[in-house]
GUTOR-399311 format. One record per residue (C-alpha): x, z, y. Coordinates in Angstrom, 3 decimals, m for minus. Layout:
// GUTOR-399311
- x/z/y
- X/Z/Y
...
// end
This chain:
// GUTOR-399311
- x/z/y
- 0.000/0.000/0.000
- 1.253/m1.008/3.083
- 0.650/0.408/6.601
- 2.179/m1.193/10.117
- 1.537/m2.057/13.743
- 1.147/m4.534/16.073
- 3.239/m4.656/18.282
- 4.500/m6.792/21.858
- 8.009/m5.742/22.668
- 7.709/m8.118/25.540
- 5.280/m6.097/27.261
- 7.505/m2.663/27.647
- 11.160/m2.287/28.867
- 14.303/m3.233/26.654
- 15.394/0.583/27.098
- 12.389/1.397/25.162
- 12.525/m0.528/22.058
- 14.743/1.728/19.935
- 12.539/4.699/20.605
- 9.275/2.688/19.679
- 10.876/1.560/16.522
- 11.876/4.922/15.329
- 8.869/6.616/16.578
- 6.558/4.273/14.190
- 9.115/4.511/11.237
- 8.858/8.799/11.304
- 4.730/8.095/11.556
- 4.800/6.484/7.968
- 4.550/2.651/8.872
- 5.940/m0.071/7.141
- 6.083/m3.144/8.685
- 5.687/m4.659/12.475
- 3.785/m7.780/13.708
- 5.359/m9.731/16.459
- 5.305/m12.377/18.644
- 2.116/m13.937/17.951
- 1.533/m14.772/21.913
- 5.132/m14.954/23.011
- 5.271/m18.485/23.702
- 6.310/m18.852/26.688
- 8.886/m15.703/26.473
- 10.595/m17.692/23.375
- 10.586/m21.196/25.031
- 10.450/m20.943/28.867
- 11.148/m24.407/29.237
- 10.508/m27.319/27.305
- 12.700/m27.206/24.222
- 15.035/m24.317/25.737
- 14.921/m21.832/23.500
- 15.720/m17.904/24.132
- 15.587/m16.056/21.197
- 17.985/m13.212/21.921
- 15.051/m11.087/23.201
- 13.683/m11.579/20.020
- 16.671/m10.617/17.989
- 17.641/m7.364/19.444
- 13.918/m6.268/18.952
- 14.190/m7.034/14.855
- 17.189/m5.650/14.875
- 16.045/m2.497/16.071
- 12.836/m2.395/13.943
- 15.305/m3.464/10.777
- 17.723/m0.668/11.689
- 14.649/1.719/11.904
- 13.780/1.048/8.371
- 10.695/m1.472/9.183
- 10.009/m4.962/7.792
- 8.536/m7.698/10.396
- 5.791/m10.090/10.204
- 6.213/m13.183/12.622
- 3.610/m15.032/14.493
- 3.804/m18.220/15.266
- 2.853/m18.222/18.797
- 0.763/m21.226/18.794
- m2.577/m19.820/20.344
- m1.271/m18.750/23.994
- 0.485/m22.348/24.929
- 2.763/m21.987/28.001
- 1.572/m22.885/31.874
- 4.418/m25.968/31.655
- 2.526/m27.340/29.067
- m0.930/m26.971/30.075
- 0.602/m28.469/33.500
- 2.821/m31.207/32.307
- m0.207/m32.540/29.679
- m3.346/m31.620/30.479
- m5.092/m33.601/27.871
- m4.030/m30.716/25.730
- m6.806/m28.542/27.073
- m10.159/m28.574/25.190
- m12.944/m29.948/26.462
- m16.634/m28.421/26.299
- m20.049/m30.201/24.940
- m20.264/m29.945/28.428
- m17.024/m32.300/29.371
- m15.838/m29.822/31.580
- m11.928/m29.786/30.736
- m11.432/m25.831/29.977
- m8.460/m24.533/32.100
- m5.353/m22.800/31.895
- m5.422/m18.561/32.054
- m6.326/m17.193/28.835
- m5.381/m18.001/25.260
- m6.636/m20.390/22.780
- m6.486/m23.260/25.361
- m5.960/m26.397/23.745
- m7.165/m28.938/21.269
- m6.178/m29.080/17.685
- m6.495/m32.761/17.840
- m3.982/m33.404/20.882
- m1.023/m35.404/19.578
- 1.315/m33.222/22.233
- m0.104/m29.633/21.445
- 0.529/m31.117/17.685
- 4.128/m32.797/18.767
- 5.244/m29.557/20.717
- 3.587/m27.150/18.026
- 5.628/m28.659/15.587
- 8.737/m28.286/17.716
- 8.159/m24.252/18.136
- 7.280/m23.442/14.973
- 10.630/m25.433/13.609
- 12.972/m23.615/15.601
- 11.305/m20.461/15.112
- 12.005/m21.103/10.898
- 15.114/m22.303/10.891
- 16.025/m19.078/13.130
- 14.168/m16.781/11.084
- 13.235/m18.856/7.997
- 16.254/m16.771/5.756
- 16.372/m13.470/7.623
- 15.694/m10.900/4.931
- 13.823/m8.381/7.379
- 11.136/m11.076/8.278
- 9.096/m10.552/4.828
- 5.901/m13.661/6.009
- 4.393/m15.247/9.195
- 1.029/m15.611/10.700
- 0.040/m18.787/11.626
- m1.627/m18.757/15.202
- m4.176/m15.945/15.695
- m7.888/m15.930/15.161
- m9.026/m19.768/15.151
- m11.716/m20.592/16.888
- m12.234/m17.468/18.603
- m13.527/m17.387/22.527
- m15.443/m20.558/21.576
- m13.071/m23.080/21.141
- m13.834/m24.041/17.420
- m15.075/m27.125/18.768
- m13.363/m29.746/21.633
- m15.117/m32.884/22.789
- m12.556/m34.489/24.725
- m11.502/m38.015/24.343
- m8.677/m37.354/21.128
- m11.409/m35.438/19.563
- m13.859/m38.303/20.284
- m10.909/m40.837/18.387
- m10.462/m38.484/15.155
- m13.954/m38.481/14.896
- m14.422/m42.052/14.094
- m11.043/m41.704/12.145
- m12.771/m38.932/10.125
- m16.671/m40.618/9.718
- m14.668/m43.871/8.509
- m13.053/m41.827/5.878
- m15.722/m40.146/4.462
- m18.359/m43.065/4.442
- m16.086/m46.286/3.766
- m19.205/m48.428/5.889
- m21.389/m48.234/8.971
- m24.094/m49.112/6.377
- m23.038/m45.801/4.273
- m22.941/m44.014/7.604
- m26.445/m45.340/8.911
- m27.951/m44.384/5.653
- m26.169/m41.070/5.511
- m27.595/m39.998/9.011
- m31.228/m41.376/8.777
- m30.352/m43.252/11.760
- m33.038/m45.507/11.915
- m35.185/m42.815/13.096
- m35.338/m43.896/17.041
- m33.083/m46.774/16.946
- m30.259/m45.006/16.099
- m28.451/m47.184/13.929
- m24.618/m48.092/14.577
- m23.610/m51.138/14.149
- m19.730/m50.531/15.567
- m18.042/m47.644/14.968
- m16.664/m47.593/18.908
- m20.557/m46.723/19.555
- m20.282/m43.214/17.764
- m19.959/m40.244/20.008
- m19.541/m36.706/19.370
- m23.181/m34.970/19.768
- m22.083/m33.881/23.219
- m25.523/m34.177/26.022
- m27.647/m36.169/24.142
- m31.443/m36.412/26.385
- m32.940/m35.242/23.715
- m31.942/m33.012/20.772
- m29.010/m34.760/19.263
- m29.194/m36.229/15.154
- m28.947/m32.860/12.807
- m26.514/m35.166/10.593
- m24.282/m36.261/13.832
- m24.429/m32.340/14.410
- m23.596/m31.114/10.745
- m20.827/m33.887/10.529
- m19.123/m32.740/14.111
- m18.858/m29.415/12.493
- m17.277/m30.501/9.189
- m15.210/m32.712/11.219
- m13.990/m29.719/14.352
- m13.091/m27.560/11.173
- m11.274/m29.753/8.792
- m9.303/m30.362/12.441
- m7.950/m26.612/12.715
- m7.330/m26.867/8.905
- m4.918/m29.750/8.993
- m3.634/m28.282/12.393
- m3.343/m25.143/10.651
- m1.496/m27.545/7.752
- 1.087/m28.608/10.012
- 2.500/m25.402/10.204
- 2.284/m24.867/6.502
- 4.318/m27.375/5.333
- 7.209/m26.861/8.599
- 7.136/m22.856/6.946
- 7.427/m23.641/3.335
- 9.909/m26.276/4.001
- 12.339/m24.051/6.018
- 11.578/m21.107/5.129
- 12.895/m18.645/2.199
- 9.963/m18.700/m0.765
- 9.808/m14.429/m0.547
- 8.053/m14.780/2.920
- 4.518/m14.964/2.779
- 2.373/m17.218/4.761
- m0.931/m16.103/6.048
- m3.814/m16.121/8.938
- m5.908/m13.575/10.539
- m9.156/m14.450/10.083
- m12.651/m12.839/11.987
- m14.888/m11.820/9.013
- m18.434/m12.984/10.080
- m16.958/m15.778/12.462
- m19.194/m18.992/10.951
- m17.753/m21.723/13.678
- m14.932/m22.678/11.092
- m14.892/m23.147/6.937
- m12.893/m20.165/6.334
- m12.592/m21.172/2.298
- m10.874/m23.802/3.165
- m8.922/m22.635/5.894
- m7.654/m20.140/3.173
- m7.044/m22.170/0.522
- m3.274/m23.304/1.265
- m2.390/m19.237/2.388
- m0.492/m16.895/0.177
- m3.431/m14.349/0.854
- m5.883/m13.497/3.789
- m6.001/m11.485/6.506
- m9.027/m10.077/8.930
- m9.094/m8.323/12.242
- m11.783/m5.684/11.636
- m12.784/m4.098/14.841
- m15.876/m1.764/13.551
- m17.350/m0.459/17.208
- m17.511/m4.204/18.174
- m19.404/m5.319/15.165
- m22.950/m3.945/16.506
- m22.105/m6.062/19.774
- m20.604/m9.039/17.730
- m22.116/m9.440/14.117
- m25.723/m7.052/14.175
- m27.125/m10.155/15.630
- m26.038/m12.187/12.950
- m27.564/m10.185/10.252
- m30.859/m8.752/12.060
- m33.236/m10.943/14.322
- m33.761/m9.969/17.873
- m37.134/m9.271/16.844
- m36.587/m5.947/14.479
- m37.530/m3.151/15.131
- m34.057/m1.413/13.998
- m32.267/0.559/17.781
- m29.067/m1.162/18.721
- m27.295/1.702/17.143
- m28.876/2.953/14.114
- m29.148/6.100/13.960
- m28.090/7.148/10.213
- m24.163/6.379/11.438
- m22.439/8.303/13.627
- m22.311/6.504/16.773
- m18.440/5.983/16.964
- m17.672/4.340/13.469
- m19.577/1.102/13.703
- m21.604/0.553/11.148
- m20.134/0.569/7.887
- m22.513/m2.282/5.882
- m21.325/m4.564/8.039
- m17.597/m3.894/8.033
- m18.023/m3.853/4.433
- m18.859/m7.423/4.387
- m16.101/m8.628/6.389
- m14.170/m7.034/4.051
- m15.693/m8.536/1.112
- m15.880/m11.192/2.517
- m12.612/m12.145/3.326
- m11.146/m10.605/m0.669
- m13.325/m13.252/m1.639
- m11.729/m16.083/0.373
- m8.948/m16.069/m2.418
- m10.623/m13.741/m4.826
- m7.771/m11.518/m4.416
- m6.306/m8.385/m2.350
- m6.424/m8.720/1.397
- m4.996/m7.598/4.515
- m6.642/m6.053/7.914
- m4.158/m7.842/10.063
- m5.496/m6.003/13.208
- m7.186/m2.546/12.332
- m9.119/m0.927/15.401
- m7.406/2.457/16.362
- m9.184/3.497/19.348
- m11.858/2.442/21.838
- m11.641/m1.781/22.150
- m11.977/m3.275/25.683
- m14.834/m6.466/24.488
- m17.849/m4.354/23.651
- m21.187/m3.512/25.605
- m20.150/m0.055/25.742
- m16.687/0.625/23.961
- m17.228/4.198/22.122
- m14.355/6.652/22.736
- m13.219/6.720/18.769
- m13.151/10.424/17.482
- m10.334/12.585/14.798
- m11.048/11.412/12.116
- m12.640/7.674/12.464
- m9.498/5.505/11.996
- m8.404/7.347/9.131
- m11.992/6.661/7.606
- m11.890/3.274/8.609
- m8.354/2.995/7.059
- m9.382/4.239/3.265
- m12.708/1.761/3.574
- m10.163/m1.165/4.103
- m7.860/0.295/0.968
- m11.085/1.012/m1.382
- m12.687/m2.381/m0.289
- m9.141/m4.236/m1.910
- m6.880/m3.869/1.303
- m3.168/m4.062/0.547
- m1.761/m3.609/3.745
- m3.557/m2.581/7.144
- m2.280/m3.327/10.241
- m3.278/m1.125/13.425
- m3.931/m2.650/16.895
- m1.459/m2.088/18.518
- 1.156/m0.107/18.826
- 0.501/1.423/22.773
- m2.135/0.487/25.321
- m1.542/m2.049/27.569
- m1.182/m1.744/31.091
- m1.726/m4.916/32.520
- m4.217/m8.060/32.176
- m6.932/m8.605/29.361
- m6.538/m5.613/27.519
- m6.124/m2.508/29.997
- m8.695/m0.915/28.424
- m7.747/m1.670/24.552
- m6.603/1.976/22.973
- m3.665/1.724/20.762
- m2.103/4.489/18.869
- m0.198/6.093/21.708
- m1.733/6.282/25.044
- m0.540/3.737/27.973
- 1.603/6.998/28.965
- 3.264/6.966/25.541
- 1.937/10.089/24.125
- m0.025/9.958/20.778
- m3.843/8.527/20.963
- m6.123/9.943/18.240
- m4.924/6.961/16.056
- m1.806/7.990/16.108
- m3.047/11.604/14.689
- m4.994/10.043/12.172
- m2.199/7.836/10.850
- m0.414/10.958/10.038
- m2.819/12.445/7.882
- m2.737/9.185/6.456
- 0.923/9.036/5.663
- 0.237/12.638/4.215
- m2.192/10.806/1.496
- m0.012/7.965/0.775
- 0.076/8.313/m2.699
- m3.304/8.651/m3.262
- m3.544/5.439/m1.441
- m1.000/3.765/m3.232
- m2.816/4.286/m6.612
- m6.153/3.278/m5.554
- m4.247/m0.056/m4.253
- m3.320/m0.324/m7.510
- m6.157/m0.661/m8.996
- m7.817/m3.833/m9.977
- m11.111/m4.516/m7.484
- m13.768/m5.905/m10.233
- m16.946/m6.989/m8.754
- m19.901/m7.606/m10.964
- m22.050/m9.384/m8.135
- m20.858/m12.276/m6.159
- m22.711/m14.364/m3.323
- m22.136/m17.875/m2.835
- m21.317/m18.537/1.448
- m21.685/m21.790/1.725
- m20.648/m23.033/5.687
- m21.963/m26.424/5.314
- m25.392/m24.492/4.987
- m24.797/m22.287/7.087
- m24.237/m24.674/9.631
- m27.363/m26.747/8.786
- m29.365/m23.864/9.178
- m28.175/m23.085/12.713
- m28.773/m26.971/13.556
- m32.456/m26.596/12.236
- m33.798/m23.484/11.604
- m37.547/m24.629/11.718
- m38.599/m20.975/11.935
- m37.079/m18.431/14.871
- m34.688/m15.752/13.649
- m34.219/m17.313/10.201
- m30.504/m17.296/10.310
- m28.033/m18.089/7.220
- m26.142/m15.093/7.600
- m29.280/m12.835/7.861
- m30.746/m14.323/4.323
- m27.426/m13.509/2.658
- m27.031/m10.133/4.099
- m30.636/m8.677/3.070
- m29.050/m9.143/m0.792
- m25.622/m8.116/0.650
- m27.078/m4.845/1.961
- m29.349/m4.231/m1.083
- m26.546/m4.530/m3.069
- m24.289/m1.901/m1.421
- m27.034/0.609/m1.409
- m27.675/0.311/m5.003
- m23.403/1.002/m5.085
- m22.381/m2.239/m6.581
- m18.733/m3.726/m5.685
- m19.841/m7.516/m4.266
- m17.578/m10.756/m3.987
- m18.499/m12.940/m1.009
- m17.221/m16.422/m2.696
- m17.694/m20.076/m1.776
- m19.412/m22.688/m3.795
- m16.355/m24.057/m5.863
- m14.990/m20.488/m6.688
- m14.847/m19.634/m10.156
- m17.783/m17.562/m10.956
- m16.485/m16.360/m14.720
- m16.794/m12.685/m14.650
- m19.392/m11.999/m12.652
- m22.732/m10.304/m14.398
- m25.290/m11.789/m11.650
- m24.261/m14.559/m9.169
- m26.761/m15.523/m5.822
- m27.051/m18.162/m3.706
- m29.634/m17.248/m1.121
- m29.781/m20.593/0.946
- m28.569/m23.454/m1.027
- m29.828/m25.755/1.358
- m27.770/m28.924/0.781
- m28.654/m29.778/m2.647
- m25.266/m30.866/m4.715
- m25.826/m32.202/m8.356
- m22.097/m30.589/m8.728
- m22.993/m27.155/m7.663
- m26.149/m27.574/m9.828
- m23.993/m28.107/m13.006
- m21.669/m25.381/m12.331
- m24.868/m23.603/m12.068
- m26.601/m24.642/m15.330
- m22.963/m24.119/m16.773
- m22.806/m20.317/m15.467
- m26.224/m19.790/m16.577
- m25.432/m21.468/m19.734
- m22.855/m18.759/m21.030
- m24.429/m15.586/m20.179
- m24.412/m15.272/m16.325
- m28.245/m14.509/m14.391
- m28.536/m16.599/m11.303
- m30.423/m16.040/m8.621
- m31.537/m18.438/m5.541
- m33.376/m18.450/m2.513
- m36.040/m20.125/m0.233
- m34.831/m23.598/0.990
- m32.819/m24.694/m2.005
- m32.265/m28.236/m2.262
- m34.700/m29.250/0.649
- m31.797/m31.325/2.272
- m29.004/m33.951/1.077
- m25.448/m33.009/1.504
- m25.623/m35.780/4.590
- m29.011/m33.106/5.704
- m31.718/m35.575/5.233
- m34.581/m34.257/3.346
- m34.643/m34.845/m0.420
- m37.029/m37.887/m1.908
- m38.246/m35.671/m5.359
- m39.978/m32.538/m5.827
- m38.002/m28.886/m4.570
- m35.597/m27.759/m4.831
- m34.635/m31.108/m5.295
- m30.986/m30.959/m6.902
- m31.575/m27.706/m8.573
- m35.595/m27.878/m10.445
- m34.317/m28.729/m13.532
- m32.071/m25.919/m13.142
- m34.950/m23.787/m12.185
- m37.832/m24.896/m14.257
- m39.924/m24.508/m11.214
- m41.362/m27.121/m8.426
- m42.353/m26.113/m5.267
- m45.908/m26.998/m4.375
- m45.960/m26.139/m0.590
- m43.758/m24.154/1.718
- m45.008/m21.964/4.851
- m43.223/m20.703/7.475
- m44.604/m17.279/9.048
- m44.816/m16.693/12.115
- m44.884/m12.895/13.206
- m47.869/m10.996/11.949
- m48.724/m12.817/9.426
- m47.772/m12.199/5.523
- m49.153/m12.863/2.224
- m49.991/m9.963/m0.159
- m47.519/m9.792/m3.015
- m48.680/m8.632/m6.865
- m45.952/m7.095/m9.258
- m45.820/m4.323/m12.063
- m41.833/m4.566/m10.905
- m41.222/m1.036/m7.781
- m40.481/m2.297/m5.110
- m41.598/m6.012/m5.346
- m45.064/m5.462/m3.876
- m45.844/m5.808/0.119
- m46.422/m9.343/1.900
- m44.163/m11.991/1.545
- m43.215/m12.413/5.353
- m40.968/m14.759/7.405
- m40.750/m17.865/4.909
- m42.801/m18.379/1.694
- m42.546/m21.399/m1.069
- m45.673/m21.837/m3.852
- m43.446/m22.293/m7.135
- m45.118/m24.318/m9.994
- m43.277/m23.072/m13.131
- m42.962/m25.822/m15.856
- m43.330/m24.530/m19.612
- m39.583/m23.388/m19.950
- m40.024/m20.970/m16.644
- m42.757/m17.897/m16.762
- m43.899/m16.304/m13.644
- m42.082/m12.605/m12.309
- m44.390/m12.311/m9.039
- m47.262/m13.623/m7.983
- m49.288/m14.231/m4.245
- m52.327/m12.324/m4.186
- m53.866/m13.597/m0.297
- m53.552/m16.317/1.414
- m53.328/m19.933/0.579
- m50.776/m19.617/m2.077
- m53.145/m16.619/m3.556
- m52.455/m16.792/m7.630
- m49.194/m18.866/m7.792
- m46.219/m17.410/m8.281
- m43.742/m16.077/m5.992
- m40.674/m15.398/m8.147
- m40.118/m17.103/m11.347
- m37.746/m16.359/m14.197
- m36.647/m19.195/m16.871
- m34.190/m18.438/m20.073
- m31.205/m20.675/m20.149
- m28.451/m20.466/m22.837
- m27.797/m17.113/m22.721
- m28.748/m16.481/m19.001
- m31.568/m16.456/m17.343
- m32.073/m18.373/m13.749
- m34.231/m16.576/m11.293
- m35.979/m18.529/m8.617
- m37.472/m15.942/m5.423
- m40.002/m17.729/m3.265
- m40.235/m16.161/m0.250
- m37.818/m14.223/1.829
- m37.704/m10.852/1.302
- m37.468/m7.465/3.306
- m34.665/m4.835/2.320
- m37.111/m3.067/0.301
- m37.941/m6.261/m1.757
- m34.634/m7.259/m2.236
- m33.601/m3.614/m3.362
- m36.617/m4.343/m5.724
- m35.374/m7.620/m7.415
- m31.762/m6.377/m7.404
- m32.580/m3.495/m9.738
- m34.584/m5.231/m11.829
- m31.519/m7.894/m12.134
- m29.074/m5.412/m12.420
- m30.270/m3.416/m15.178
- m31.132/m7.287/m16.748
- m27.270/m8.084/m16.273
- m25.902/m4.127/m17.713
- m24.873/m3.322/m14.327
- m24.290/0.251/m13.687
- m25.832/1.554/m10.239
- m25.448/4.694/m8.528
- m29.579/6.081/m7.523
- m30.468/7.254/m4.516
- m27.404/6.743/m2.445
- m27.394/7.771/1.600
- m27.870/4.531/3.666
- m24.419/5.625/6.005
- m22.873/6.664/2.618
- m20.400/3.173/1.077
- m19.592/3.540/m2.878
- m17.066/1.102/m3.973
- m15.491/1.578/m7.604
- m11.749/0.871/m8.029
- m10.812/1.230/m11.914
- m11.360/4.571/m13.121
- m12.363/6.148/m9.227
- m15.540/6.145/m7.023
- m14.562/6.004/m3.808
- m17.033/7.647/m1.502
- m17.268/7.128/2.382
- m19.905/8.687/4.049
- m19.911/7.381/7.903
- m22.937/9.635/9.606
- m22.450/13.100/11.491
- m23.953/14.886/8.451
- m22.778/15.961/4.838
- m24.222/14.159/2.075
- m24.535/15.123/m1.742
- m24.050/12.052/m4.043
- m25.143/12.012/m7.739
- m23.022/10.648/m10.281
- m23.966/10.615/m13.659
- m23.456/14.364/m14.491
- m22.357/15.543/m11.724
- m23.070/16.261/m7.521
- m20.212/15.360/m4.933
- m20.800/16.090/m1.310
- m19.146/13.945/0.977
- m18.244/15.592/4.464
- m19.008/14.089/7.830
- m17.113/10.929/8.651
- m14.917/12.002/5.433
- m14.004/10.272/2.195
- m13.750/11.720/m1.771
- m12.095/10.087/m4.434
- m13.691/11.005/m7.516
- m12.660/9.638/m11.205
- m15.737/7.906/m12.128
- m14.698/6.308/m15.597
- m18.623/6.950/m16.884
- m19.472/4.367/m14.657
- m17.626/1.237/m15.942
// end
C-alpha cells in the first residue's frame, strides 16, 4: 500500500525544498507527484529546456527516502505558445476561440499542440526515462475537465471528415447511417459535413452521437502520442498512467484506459454533492441537497463508492486515487471545513474499495491564483492541517492497510457502462430527468445497501466470474454484445436488463423489428408498447416478490413473453393492466431477466434480493444507509460515514461501527 503527495516545488522557495521533503518522509509517505503543470517552468522558451530546477527537487525527495511520479505537463500549455499559434486554442459549439489564462487550453487535434507536445514529453524521457527514483508518469491531468472534451474549431472540423470517412467507407453508408433523408439532409460531398455546432434547429442525434465518438477517440490517440514517446524512451519498471474523474461521462474512459499500466481517479468527496448528485438524482426528488443520514463533511459515501468502482473496473484491476481530498476544496457551492477524522476515513474507503496507492492533494495550500482556498495537508503557513493529523494515524495502521491491499477485490455483481449509451441518452432523453447515469445508479445503490462488492465494467470486459451481470440501458442494440450475452447466460451467469434495450441502432436510428430489437431472442420477450410518465402518474404493480409492489413510475414497457419466458411481475392499472412488467426466461444454465419499467430504490432493492439469493450471493440484512460494507478476502470492512454509531449484524455476531470510524472484522462466513 502506497501513500504520497502532490506536490509543486515551483510554487515555494528553493530554501524550502529539503525541509518539505523530509517533513513528508517522517509523516509515512511514499512517493511524490510532480510537475504535472510546470510547463512553462521546464521550457520557458521554445525548445530551451531548464531542467535543473527540476533535478535538485528529485534529488532532495530521493535523498529523503521518497520515490517520484512525473507528469507530463501537457494540460497547462505556456503563454508563448498560446501567443505564437493560436489555432491551438479550442474552440466552443459556440465558435468563440477559448483564450489563454487557465489550463486545459488547447485542442487535441492541433497539429502544433501535437508537434510541440511531442517535443516536451521527449525531452522530459530521455532526461528522466532511466532515473531509478522516477518509478511512472502521468500523462496530462484530468481530460476533458472545465469543458473542453469537445473543440469545434476548423482542425477539429478536418479530423472529423477524416474520422466519418473511416468508419463508413461511403457517403451512401454515411447517409444511411444518420437517417439523413429526414429534412433533406443527405450529403452528397463529404466537404458539406460540419460538426453539430448552431444548427437552427436541433441538430441530427446521429451527427451528435458521432461528434462524441469522434472528440473522444481524439484525446485517446492524443493521449497515444505520449504513450508510445514513454514506452519508447523510457525504462519498462516505470509505470504509465492517467488521472481520471470518476463520474466524468464527456470522454470513453474504457478506452482511454485501455493502453495504461493501471488507473487513477481524483476523488474529491465534499464536491461530489455539487458535481455528481445531479447525475444520479433528478432535480425533481424530493431527497435535501445534503442528505441527512451522512455527516455533513464526508460527502456522501454511495457516490464516492462508485467512482471508485468505477474506475477498478476500467482495467478490472487495483487502482490509484491520484489526487485524494485532504481538506476543504476551493470548487464547491459551499466547501465544508473537513473534520479529525474524515481523511483518514476517506483514505481506508479508497484501500477497502481496491486502492493501491492514494495520493493526497497537495502537499501545502496555495497562496496565490486558482486555488487559494484549496486545503492541503499543512496550512498555507506551513503548520499541519487536519490532513496532515490524520495521515499520521494512518501511518500508525499501515500494516493493517498493507494486508487488506493484499487482498484480492472479488466482486460478484458487475454493471455494464456503456458511453456510447450514455451519450445517446443525453442527446435524446424523450422523458425529463431520465438520465443514463441515474438508471445505472438506482441498481448501483441497491446493490451497496444489500453489502455486495460491484464492478463497474464496459461492454467488451470479460464478464467470467461474476454471479449476476446488468445492463440497465442497453440502448444501442449490438448483435455482438447480444452473443456475449446469450454466451454469459449460457454457462451459468443471470442477466439482467433494463427499459430501452435495443430501441436504437449503433448509428441511433430506431430499430425496424420488434423490442428490444438486438436482444428479444435473448430475452424471450417483445415489447408491446412503451409509456413514458410524466410526474404523478404511475401504474400499480402486482408481485408475491417484497419489495416489487408500488407503481411503476418514470418509464414503463408492456413485455409480451414468448413460450420460453414466464412472467415475474405484472401491471395491475392502467393501460398495460395484466401484462407483465418483469419477465424471467431459463437459458443454459442461467436465467435472463428482462425489468419493464424503471424502478425506485425500493424496487430495485426488491429485484436485487430476489436475484441475489437466485445467483448464491451472500448479503449482509439490514445495513445503515451512511454505513459502506465492502469484503476483501477473509475481512468485512465496515465504514460508517454519519455522526452516529451504528450496530451491524453479521452472521453471528453484532459490530458497532463508531461515528465517521471504520472496523475491520474477519468475515470468512461470508464468502
Amino acid at each position: 500500500m502506497i501513500l504520497g503527495v502532490d506536490y509543486y516545488p515551483e510554487h515555494w522557495p528553493e530554501e524550502r525544498w529539503e525541509t518539505d521533503a523530509r517533513m513528508m518522509k517522517s509523516a509515512g509517505l511514499d512517493v511524490v507527484r510532480i510537475a504535472e503543470f510546470a510547463w512553462s517552468k521546464i521550457e520557458p522558451n521554445p525548445d530551451v529546456y531548464d531542467f535543473g530546477w527540476l533535478d535538485r527537487s528529485i534529488q532532495l525527495l530521493s535523498e529523503a527516502g521518497l520515490q517520484v511520479i512525473l507528469g507530463t505537463p501537457t494540460a497547462a500549455p505556456p503563454a508563448w505558445l498560446a501567443r505564437g499559434h493560436p489555432d491551438t486554442l479550442p474552440v466552443d459549439e459556440h465558435g468563440r476561440r477559448r483564450e489563454f489564462g487557465g489550463r486545459r487550453h488547447y485542442c487535441a487535434n492541433s497539429i502544433e499542440m501535437q508537434e510541440r507536445t511531442r517535443r516536451v514529453v521527449s525531452a522530459m524521457a530521455k532526461h528522466y526515462g532511466k532515473r531509478v527514483e522516477i518509478i511512472g508518469w502521468q500523462i496530462d491531468n484530468e481530460f476533458g475537465g472545465g469543458r473542453t472534451a469537445r473543440c469545434f474549431c476548423p482542425n477539429c472540423e478536418k479530423q472529423f471528415r477524416i474520422w466519418l470517412k473511416d468508419h463508413y467507407g461511403s457517403l451512401e453508408a454515411l447517409n444511411d447511417a444518420w437517417g439523413t433523408v429526414f429534412w433533406s439532409q443527405t450529403y452528397s460531398d463529404w466537404i458539406e459535413i460540419n460538426p453539430p455546432r448552431q444548427a437552427a434547429e436541433q441538430p441530427n442525434p446521429s451527427q451528435v452521437l458521432d461528434y462524441y465518438r469522434f472528440s473522444s477517440d481524439s484525446w485517446a490517440a492524443y493521449q497515444q502520442i505520449q504513450v508510445d514517446l514513454l514506452r519508447e524512451l523510457c525504462d519498462s519498471r516505470q509505470f504509465v498512467t492517467h488521472n481520471f474523474m470518476g463520474l466524468f461521462h464527456d470522454l470513453d474512459y474504457h478506452k482511454l484506459a485501455a493502453p495504461l499500466d493501471f488507473a487513477t481517479w481524483d476523488s474529491y468527496p465534499s464536491g461530489h454533492l455539487d458535481r455528481w448528485r445531479p447525475l444520479v438524482y433528478p432535480p425533481d426528488s424530493t431527497l435535501s441537497p445534503v442528505e441527512p443520514a451522512y455527516a455533513y463533511d464526508v460527502g456522501e459515501p454511495v457516490i464516492t463508492q462508485m467512482g471508485h468502482d468505477l474506475t477498478r473496473g476500467l482495467k478490472q484491476a487495483p487502482f490509484w486515487v491520484m489526487e485524494q481530498q485532504c481538506g476543504q476544496i476551493n470548487w464547491g457551492a459551499y466547501n465544508p471545513g473537513i473534520r479529525p477524522g474524515t481523511v483518514r476515513l476517506w483514505s481506508w474507503h479508497a484501500v477497502a474499495s481496491g486502492a493501491s496507492g492514494i495520493v493526497y492533494f497537495r502537499w501545502r495550500a496555495c497562496l496565490y491564483a486558482q486555488e487559494q482556498y484549496h486545503s492541503g495537508l499543512l496550512h498555507h503557513d506551513a503548520s499541519p492541517d487536519v490532513g496532515y493529523e490524520d495521515l499520521l494515524l494512518l501511518s500508525q495502521e499501515k500494516t493493517l492497510l498493507d494486508e487488506i491491499s493484499r487482498q484480492p477485490f472479488e466482486s460478484p455483481v458487475a454493471l455494464v457502462l456503456d458511453y456510447n449509451d450514455l451519450w445517446a441518452i443525453q442527446i435524446q432523453p424523450h422523458r425529463q430527468n431520465f438520465g443514463y447515469l441515474r438508471h445505472l445508479f438506482v441498481f448501483y445503490q441497491a446493490l451497496t445497501r444489500l453489502g455486495i462488492n460491484v464492478d463497474i465494467v464496459s461492454p467488451q470486459a470479460d464478464f467470467k466470474g461474476y454471479k449476476l451481470l446488468i445492463s440497465p440501458t442497453a440502448l444501442l442494440g449490438d448483435s455482438t454484445l447480444a452473443t456475449r450475452f446469450m454466451e454469459y447466460s449460457d454457462q451459468g451467469g443471470l442477466l439482467l436488463l433494463g427499459v430501452r434495450s435495443g430501441f436504437n441502432t449503433p448509428s441511433k436510428i430506431v430499430v425496424d423489428q420488434p423490442l428490444p430489437g438486438s436482444f428479444r431472442d435473448l430475452a424471450g420477450v417483445a415489447i408491446k408498447s412503451w409509456h413514458s410518465l410524466p410526474p404523478g402518474i404511475g401504474y400499480t404493480l402486482g408481485s408475491d416478490l417484497q419489495g416489487l409492489s408500488g407503481q411503476a413510475t418514470i418509464w414503463a414497457e408492456a413485455l409480451g413473453p414468448d413460450n420460453t419466458a414466464q412472467t415475474l411481475v405484472t401491471y395491475r392499472s392502467g393501460p398495460f393492466s395484466g401484462m407483465t412488467a418483469i419477465s424471467e426466461r431459463p437459458l443454459g444454465w442461467g436465467r435472463v431477466y428482462y425489468c419493464g419499467f424503471y424502478p425506485d430504490n425500493v424496487q430495485a432493492l426488491g429485484l436485487l434480493r430476489y436475484l441475489v439469493n437466485r445467483a448464491g450471493i451472500p448479503t449482509i440484512p439490514r445495513l445503515h444507509e451512511s454505513t459502506i460494507a465492502i469484503r476483501r478476502g477473509p475481512y468485512t470492512i465496515l465504514l460508517n460515514f454519519s455522526d452516529y454509531p451504528h450496530i451491524v449484524e453479521l452472521p453471528g455476531r453484532s459490530v458497532t461501527v463508531n461515528p465517521r470510524d471504520v472496523q475491520v472484522v474477519r468475515s470468512d462466513f461470508l464468502r
